[in-house]
N, C-alpha and C positions, 0 to 999 in steps of 0.2 A: 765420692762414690755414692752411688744412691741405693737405698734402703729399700724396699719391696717387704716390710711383714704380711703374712695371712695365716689368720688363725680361723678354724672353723669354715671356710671357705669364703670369708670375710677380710677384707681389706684390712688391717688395723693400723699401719702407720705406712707412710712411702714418703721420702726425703731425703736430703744429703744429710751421709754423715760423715766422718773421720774414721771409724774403726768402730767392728764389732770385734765381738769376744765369746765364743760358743764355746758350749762344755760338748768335747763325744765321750768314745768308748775309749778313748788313745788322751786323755787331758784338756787341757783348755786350748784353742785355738784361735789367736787375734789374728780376722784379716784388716789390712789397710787396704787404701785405695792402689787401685793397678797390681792387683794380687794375681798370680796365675789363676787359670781356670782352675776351679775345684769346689768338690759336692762330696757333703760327708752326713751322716746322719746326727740329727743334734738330743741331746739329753738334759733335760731337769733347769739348764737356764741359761739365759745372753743377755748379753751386757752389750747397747751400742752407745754411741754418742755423738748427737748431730753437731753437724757444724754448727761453732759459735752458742753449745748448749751444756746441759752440764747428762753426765751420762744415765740411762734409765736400764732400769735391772726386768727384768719378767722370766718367773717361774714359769713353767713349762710341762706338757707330759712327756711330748718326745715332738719328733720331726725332721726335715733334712735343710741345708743351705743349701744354696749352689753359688757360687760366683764367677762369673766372666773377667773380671778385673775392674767393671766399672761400673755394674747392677751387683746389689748384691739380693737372691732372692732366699726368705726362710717364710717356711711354711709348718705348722706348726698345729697339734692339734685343741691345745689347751694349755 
């Protein structure tokens, strides 16, 4: 699955990873690759980790994912 970050309306990362891991309003949510469609609002931090890498954490203020099953897009304000 590939990774789409933007923070600030800046690109920050875009690549294949394995699984991200967002915090919302409802808990932690891991998607995997081939995840049904879905878009949630994100909170305070995500966890992804690229293929073949070891996993990177970033704090956060707030912002939303969206996932198709096979981009995964978060946007993020800080």
């Amino acid at each position: 699955m590939k990774l789409v970050l933007i923070c600030d309306e800046e690109k920050i990362y875009e690549g294949d990873i394995s699984q991200i891991s967002i915090v919302t309003d409802n808990g932690e949510v891991k998607i995997l690759p081939k995840h049904q469609p879905y878009m949630t609002k994100v909170l305070e931090k995500i966890s992804y980790t690229p293929v073949n890498g070891n996993e990177t954490s970033l704090n956060i203020s707030e912002g939303f994912v969206y996932t198709n099953g096979n981009t995964c897009f978060v946007v993020v304000d800080k």
